[in-house]
C-alpha positions in Angstrom: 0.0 0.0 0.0 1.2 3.9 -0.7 1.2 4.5 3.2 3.9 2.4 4.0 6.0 4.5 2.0 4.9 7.9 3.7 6.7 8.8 7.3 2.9 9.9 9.4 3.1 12.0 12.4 -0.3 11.8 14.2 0.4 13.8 17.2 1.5 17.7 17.2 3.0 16.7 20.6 5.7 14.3 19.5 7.7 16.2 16.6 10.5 17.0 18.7 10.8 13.5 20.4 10.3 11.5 16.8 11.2 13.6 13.4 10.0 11.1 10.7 13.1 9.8 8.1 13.8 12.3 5.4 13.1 9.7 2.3 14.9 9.9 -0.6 17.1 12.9 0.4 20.1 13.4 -2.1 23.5 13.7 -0.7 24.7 17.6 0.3 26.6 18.9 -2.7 30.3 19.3 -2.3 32.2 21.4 -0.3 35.7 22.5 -1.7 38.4 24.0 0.6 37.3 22.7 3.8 39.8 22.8 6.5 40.3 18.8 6.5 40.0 17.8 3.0 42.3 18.0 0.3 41.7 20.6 -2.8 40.1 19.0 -6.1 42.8 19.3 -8.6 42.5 19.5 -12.7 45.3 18.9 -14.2 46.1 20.8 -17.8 48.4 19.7 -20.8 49.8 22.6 -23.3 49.1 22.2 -27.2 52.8 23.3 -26.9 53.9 19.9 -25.7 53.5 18.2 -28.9 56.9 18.2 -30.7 57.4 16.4 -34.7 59.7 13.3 -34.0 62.7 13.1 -36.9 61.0 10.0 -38.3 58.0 9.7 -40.4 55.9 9.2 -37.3 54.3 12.2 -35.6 55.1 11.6 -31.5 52.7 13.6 -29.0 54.4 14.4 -25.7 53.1 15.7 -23.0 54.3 18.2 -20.8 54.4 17.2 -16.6 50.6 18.5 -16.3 50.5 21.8 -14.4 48.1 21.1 -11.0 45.1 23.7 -10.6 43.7 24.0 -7.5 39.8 23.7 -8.5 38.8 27.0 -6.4 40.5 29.1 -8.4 39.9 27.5 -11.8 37.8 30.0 -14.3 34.4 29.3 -16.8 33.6 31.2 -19.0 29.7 30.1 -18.8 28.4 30.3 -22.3 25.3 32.3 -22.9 22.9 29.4 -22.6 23.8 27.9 -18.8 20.7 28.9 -17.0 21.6 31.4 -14.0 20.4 28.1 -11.1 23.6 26.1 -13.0 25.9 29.1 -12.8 25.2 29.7 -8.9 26.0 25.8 -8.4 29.1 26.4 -10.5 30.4 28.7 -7.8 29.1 26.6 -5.0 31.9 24.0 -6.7 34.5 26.6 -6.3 34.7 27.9 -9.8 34.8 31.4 -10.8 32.1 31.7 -13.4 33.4 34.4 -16.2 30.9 36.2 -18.4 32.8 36.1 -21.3 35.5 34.0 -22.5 39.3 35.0 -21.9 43.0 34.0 -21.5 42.2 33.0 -17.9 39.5 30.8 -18.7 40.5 27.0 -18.0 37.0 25.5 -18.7 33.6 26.2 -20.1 30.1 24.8 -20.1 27.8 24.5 -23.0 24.8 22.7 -24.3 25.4 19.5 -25.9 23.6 16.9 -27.6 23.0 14.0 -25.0 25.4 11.5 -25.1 24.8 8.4 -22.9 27.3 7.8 -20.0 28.9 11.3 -20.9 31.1 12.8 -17.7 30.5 16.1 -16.2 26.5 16.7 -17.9 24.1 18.4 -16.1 20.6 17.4 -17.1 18.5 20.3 -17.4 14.1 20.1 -17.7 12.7 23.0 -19.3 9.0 23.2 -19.3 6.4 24.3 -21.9 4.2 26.8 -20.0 1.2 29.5 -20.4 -1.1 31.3 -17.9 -3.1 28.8 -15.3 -6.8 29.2 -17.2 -5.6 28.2 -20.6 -7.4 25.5 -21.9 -4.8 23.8 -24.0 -3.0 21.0 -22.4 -0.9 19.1 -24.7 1.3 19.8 -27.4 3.1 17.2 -29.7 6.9 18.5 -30.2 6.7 19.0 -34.1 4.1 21.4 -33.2 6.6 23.5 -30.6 9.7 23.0 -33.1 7.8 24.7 -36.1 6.4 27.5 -34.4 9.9 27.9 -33.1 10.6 27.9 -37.0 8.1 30.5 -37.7 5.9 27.7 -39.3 2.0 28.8 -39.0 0.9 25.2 -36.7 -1.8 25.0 -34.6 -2.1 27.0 -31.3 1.3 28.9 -31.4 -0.2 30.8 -35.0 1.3 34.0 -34.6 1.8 33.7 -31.1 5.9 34.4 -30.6 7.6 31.9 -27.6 8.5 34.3 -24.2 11.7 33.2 -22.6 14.4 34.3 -21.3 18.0 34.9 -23.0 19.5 31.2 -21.9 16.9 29.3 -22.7 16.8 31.1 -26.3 20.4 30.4 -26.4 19.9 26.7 -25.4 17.2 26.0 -27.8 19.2 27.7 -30.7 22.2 25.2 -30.4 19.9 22.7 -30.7 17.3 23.4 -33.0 19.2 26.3 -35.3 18.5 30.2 -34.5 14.6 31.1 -34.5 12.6 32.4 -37.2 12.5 36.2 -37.0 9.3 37.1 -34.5 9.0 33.4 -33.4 10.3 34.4 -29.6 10.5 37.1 -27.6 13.4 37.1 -24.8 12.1 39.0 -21.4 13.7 39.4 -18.1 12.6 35.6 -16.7 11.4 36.9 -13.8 8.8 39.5 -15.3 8.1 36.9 -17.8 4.7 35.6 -16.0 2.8 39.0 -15.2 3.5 39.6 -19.4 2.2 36.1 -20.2 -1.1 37.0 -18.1 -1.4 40.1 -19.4 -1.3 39.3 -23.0 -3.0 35.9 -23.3 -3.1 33.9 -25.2 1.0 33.2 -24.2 2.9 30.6 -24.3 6.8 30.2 -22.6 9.5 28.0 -21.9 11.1 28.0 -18.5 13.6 26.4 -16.9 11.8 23.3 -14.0 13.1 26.0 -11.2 11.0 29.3 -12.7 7.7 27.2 -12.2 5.5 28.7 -9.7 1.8 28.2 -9.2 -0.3 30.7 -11.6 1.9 28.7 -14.4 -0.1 26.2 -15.8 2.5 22.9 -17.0 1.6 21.8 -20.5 3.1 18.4 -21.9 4.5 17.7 -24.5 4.2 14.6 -26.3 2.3 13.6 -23.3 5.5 14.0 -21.3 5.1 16.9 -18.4 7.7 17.5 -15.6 5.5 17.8 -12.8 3.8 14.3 -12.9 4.8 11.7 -11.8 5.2 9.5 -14.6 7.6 11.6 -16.5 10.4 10.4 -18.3 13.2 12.3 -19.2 14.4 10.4 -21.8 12.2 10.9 -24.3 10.8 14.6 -22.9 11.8 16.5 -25.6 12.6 19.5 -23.2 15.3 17.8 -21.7 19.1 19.4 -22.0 22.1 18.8 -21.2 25.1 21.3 -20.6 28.9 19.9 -20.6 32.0 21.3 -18.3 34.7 20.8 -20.9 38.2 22.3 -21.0 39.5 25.3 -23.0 42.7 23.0 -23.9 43.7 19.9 -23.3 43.2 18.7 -19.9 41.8 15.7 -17.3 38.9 16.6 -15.4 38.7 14.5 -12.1 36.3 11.8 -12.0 35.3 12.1 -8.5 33.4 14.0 -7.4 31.1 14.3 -10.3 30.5 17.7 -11.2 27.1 16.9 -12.8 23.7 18.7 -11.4 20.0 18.5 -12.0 17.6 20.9 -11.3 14.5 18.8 -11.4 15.0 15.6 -9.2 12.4 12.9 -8.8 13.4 12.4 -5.4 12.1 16.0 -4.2 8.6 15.7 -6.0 5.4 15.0 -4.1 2.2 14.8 -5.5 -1.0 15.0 -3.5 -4.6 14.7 -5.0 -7.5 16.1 -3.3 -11.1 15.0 -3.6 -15.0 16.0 -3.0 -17.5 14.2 -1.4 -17.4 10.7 -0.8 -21.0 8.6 0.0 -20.8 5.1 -0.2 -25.0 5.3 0.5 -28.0 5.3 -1.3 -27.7 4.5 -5.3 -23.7 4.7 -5.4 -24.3 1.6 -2.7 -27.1 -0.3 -4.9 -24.5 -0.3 -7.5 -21.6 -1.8 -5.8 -23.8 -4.9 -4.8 -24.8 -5.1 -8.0 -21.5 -4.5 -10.0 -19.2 -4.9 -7.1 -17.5 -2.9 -4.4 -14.6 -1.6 -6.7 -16.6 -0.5 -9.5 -16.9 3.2 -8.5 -13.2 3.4 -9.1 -12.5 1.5 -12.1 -11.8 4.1 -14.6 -10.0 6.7 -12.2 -7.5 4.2 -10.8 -4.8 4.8 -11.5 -4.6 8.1 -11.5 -5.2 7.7 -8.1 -2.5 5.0 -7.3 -0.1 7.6 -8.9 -0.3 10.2 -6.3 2.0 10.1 -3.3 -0.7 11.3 -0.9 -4.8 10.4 -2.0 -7.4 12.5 0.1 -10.7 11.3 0.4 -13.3 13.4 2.4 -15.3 10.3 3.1 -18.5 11.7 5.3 -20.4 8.2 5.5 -19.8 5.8 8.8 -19.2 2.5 8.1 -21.5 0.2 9.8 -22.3 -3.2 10.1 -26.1 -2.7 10.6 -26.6 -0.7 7.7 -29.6 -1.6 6.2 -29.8 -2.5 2.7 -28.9 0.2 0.1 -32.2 1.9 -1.2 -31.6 4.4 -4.2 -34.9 6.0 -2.9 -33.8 6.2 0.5 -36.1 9.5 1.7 -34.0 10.5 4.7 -30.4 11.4 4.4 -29.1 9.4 7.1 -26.2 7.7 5.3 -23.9 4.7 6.4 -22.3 2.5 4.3 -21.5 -1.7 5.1 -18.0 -2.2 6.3 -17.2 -3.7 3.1 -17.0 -0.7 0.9 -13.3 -0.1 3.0 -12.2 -2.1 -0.1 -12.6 0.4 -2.9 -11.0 3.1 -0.6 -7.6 0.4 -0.1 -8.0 -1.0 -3.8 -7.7 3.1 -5.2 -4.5 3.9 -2.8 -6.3 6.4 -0.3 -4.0 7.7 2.0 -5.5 9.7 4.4 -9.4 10.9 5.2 -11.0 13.7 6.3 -13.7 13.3 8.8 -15.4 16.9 8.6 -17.7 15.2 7.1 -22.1 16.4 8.4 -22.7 12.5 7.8 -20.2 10.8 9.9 -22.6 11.1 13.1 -25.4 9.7 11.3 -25.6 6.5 13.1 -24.1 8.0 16.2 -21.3 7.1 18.5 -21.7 3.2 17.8 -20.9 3.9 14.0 -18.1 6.4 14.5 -16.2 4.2 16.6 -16.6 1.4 14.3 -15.6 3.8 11.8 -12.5 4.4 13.4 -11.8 0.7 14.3 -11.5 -0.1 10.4 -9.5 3.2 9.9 -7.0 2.1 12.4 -7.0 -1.6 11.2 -5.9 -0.5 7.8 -3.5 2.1 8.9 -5.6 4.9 6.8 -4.5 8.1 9.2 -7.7 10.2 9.4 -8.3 14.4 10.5 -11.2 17.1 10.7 -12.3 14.5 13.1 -11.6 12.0 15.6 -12.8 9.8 18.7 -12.7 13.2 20.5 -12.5 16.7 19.8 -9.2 16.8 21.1 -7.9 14.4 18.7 -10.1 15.5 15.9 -8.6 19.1 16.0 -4.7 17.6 15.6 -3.2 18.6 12.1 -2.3 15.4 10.2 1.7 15.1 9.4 2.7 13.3 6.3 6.0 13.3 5.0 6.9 12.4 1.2 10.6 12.6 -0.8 11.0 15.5 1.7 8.0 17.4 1.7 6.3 17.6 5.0 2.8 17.9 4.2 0.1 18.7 6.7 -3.3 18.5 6.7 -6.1 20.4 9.1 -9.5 20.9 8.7 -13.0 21.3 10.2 -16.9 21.8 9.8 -18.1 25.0 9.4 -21.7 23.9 10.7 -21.9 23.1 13.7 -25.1 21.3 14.0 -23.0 18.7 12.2 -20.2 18.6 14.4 -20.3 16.0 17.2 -16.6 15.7 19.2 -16.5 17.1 22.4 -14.6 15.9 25.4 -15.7 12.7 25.6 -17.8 12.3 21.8 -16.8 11.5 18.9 -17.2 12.9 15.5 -16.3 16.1 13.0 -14.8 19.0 14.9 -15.9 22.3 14.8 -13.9 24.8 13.4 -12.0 27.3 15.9 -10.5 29.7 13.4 -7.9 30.9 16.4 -6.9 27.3 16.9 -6.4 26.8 12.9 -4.7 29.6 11.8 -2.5 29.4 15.2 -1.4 26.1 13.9 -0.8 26.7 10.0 1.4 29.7 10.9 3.6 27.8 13.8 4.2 24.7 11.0 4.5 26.9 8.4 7.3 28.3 10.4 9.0 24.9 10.5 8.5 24.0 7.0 5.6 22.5 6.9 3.4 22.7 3.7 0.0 23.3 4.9 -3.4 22.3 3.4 -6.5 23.1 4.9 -10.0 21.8 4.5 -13.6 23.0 5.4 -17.0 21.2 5.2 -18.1 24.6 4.4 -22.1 25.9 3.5 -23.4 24.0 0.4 -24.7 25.9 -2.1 -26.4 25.3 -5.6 -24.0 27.5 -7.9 -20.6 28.0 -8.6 -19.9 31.5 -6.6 -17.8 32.0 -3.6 -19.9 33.5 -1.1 -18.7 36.4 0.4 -18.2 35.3 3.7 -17.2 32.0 2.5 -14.4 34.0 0.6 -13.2 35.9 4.4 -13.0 32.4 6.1 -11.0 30.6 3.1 -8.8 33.6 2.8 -8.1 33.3 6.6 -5.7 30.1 6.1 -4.1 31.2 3.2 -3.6 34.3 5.6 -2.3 32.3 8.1 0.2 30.2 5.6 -1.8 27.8 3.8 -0.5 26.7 0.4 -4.0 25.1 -0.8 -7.0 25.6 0.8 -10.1 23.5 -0.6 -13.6 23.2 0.3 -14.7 19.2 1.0 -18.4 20.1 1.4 -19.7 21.3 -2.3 -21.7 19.4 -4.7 -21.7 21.5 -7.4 -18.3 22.6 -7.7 -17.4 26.1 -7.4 -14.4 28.6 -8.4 -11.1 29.1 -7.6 -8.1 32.0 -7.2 -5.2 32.3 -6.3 -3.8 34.1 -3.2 -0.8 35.0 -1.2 1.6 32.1 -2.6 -1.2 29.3 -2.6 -4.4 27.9 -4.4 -8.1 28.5 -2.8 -10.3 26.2 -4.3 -14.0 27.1 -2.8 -15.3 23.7 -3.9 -14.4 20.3 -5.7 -17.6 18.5 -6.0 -18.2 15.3 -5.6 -16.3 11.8 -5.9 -18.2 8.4 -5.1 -22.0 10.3 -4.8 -25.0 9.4 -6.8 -26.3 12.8 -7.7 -27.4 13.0 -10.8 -30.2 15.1 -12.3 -31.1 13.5 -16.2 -33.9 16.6 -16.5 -31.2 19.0 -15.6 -28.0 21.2 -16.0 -26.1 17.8 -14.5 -24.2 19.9 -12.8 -23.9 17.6 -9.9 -22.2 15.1 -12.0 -19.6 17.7 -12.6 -16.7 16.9 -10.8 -12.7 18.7 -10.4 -9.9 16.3 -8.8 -6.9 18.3 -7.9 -3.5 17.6 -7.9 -1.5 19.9 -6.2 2.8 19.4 -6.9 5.8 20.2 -4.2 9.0 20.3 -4.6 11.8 20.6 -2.4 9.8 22.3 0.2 7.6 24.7 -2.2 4.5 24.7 -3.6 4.6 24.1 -7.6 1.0 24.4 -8.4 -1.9 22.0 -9.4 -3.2 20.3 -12.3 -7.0 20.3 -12.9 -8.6 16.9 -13.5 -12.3 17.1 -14.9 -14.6 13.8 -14.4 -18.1 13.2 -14.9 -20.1 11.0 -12.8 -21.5 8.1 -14.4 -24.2 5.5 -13.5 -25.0 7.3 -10.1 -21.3 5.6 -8.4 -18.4 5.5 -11.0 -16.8 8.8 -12.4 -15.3 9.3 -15.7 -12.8 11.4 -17.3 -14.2 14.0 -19.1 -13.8 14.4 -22.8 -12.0 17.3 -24.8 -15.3 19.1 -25.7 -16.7 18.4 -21.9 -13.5 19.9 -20.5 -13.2 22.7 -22.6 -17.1 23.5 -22.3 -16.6 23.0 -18.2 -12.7 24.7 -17.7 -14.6 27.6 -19.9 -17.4 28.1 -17.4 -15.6 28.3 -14.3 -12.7 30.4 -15.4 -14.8 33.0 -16.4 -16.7 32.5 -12.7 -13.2 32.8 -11.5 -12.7 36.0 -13.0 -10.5 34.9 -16.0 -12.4 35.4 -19.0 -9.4 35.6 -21.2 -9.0 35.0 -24.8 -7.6 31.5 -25.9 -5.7 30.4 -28.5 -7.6 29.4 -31.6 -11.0 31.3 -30.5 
């Protein structure tokens, strides 16, 4: 199961006593000079050295090579090494020249890959335009003509933004642009212009993406998921330390870098409302408990941390599943555990207004299966004390955390000695997201909010969600909505005011079907920051198993809640 590879702290009160193992964390880079260990040398021949013998052979011999002390050797850095590969250049010691000279010893440059190579550094670029674009794939013929000034699909007249490396990179290797084919900005004002002249499109180096960036592949290869492969991304480079003249670079240490490592990458997908009740329920008895998640599976067992807001008890007298059920007083049978261990679910939120619904006899049982399949669980709890906890999860690391709450109190059960959801105590909340935040913790917070029937944020609904992100949240999303709502960014994070449902059976065949209408988001980290998310549309099918959406159904439903969201912005091709 996915859990067993992620370090869980359940209690705030422990951190100091037992700091989870830092997995997957990549050795310190070198240090040169340090008071007991011996200086890196290169050693340099002379073209001088080589003398004509008196025979009809040509000897070579070489001169007794002349030891440089690597902290003082000089690169000239070529105009395409991206600025992130020139600061780790001088964090090996080097001093990185501008320009080349007669002091230079080495230089770096892009070079066509070449397996087993010494000395590359493997650099990901990514293909990237303004978050509510609706394009999400590109094929790399596409990218290479329009960098050719060839009239091709979305990039028609549309020049490529990036920066003066990058343009430098991408001219060794695919010959100099067509005239009006790119523009080079400053890097770093390079968003703000792409938003304010959409339709846009850039290429950045893996390092320059931040969250209002939305990630397009390319060839169905993207650098923020999870199944990327850099071998056949077609944004992948590779930059060579090579010497001026003659010389033997030393083999060890390598002096090779990366600035995307798959180690430091965490993925975490956050979902709507989960019901294992009424139809959804009729239809796993009839087409079985793992139905529901068939299509949607492995997107699921991708993530490193699933969410599921599951607001249903499990309960071994729940009566059988009736579609027509009149009250909404939900519980599902203890069997439907299986469809949340067969997708990969790694942790649940218990805000949930159901999860009282057949009191404290169905909670605890709740809890009992929880526990016996080591799914750790928050928003909720056997008490309120142990409800209100933050949830710690630490992946490749990133040290997540998770707290949450219901908003409605009528629905919220833990007290002393009760359990159930917990209220929300906004001094509590924001008290903890700004003392983790502190230490490096990535925060996500959660509401069961206020449902409501459209996609608007509420105005008071907007003051309590901007609270956490106020407080230090990265991504704050709203569990409780079925019919999703919009979405903005703030501060350095993502609000989402609603996701809609998961496993739920609303459907309305006479309506707008906006029920069925569902977003799954996957939020990235890296290296202890906050990349961004992807959007993932669904459609709810057969009142239990969701689907993913189509092109037209994504474009149609992307197009409707961007413009809610206040970015009613041209696209490319309309």
């Amino acid at each position: 199961m996915k859990a067993s590879r992620i370090s869980i702290l359940l209690s705030i009160f422990s951190l100091t006593a037992c700091q989870p193992t830092l997995w997957g964390a990549p050795p310190p880079p070198p240090t040169h000079g340090a008071t007991n260990s011996a200086p890196l040398v290169v050693s340099f021949s002379h073209p001088s050295a080589t003398v004509a013998a008196e025979s009809t052979q040509t000897a070579t011999v070489t001169a007794a090579p002349t030891p440089v002390i690597l902290n003082a050797a000089q690169v000239w850095a070529k105009d395409s090494v991206p600025e992130l590969l020139r600061d780790q250049l001088r964090l090996w010691g080097f001093q990185v020249l501008a320009a080349d000279d007669s002091s230079a010893n080495l230089y770096m440059d892009v070079v066509q890959p070449a397996p087993g190579a010494m000395h590359v550094s493997t650099w990901t670029y990514a293909l990237v335009a303004p978050f509510p674009t609706l394009v999400d794939n590109v094929s790399q013929e596409e990218l290479q003509n329009a960098w050719h000034g060839k009239d091709t699909g979305v990039f028609t007249g549309i020049p490529l933004l990036m920066d003066a490396s990058t343009e430098a990179t991408f001219a060794k290797l695919w010959g100099e642009p067509a005239k009006d084919a790119v523009k080079v900005v400053d890097g770093h004002a390079m968003l703000d212009l792409a938003w304010d002249s959409m339709p846009a499109w850039g290429i950045i180096p893996f390092e320059r993406i931040e969250p209002k960036w939305k990630v397009l592949m390319v060839d169905n290869q993207s650098p923020v998921q999870k199944k990327f492969d850099p071998e056949t991304y077609p944004l992948t480079v590779e930059y060579r330390l090579m010497c001026m003249a003659t010389c033997q670079l030393p083999e060890s240490p390598a002096l090779a870098f990366q600035n995307r490592d798959p180690k430091k990458l965490t993925t975490v997908v956050m979902t709507g409302v989960t019901a294992m009740a009424r139809a959804t329920a009729q239809r796993m008895d009839l087409r079985g408990v793992l139905y529901p998640g068939q299509v949607l599976r492995d997107m699921f067992l991708e993530a490193d941390i699933l969410h599921i807001n599951n607001e249903v008890p499990f309960y071994a007298g729940c009566p059988k599943p009736d579609p027509l059920q009149p009250r909404e007083v939900f519980c599902s049978s203890p069997r439907y555990i299986d469809l949340l261990i067969d997708i990969g679910t790694d942790v649940v939120e218990l805000s949930g207004d159901h999860f009282a619904d057949y009191r404290a006899e169905g909670m605890y049982e709740t809890l009992d299966i929880y526990h016996k399949y080591n799914i750790p669980y928050y928003g909720g709890g056997i008490n309120e004390a142990e409800g209100m906890k933050p949830l710690f999860m630490e992946v490749n690391g990133n040290k997540i955390m998770f707290i949450g709450c219901n908003y409605k109190t009528i629905y919220a059960s833990a007290r002393e000695n009760n359990p159930g959801a917990v209220r929300c105590n906004f001094d509590y909340i924001t008290s903890q997201i700004r003392e983790y935040r502190a230490q490096g913790y990535l925060p996500i917070s959660t509401f069961q909010y206020h449902e409501f029937p459209s996609p608007e944020a509420r105005p008071q609904q907007k003051i309590d969600f901007r609270a956490m992100s106020d407080a230090g949240a990265l991504v704050v999303s709203g569990s409780q909505a079925h019919v999703p709502q919009v979405m903005e960014f703030y501060n350095d994070g993502f609000i989402h005011y609603g996701l809609g449902n998961l496993f739920f059976d609303q459907m309305d065949p006479e309506g707008s079907r906006i029920t069925q209408h569902e977003f799954i988001d996957r939020h990235i980290f890296y290296d202890g920051k906050y990349l961004g998310v992807e959007l993932i549309t669904a459609y709810l099918e057969d009142y239990s198993r969701p689907r993913y959406m189509t092109a037209v159904e994504r474009n149609n439903f992307l197009s409707l809640y961007f413009d809610y969201s206040g970015w009613d912005f041209p696209q490319a091709g309309h």
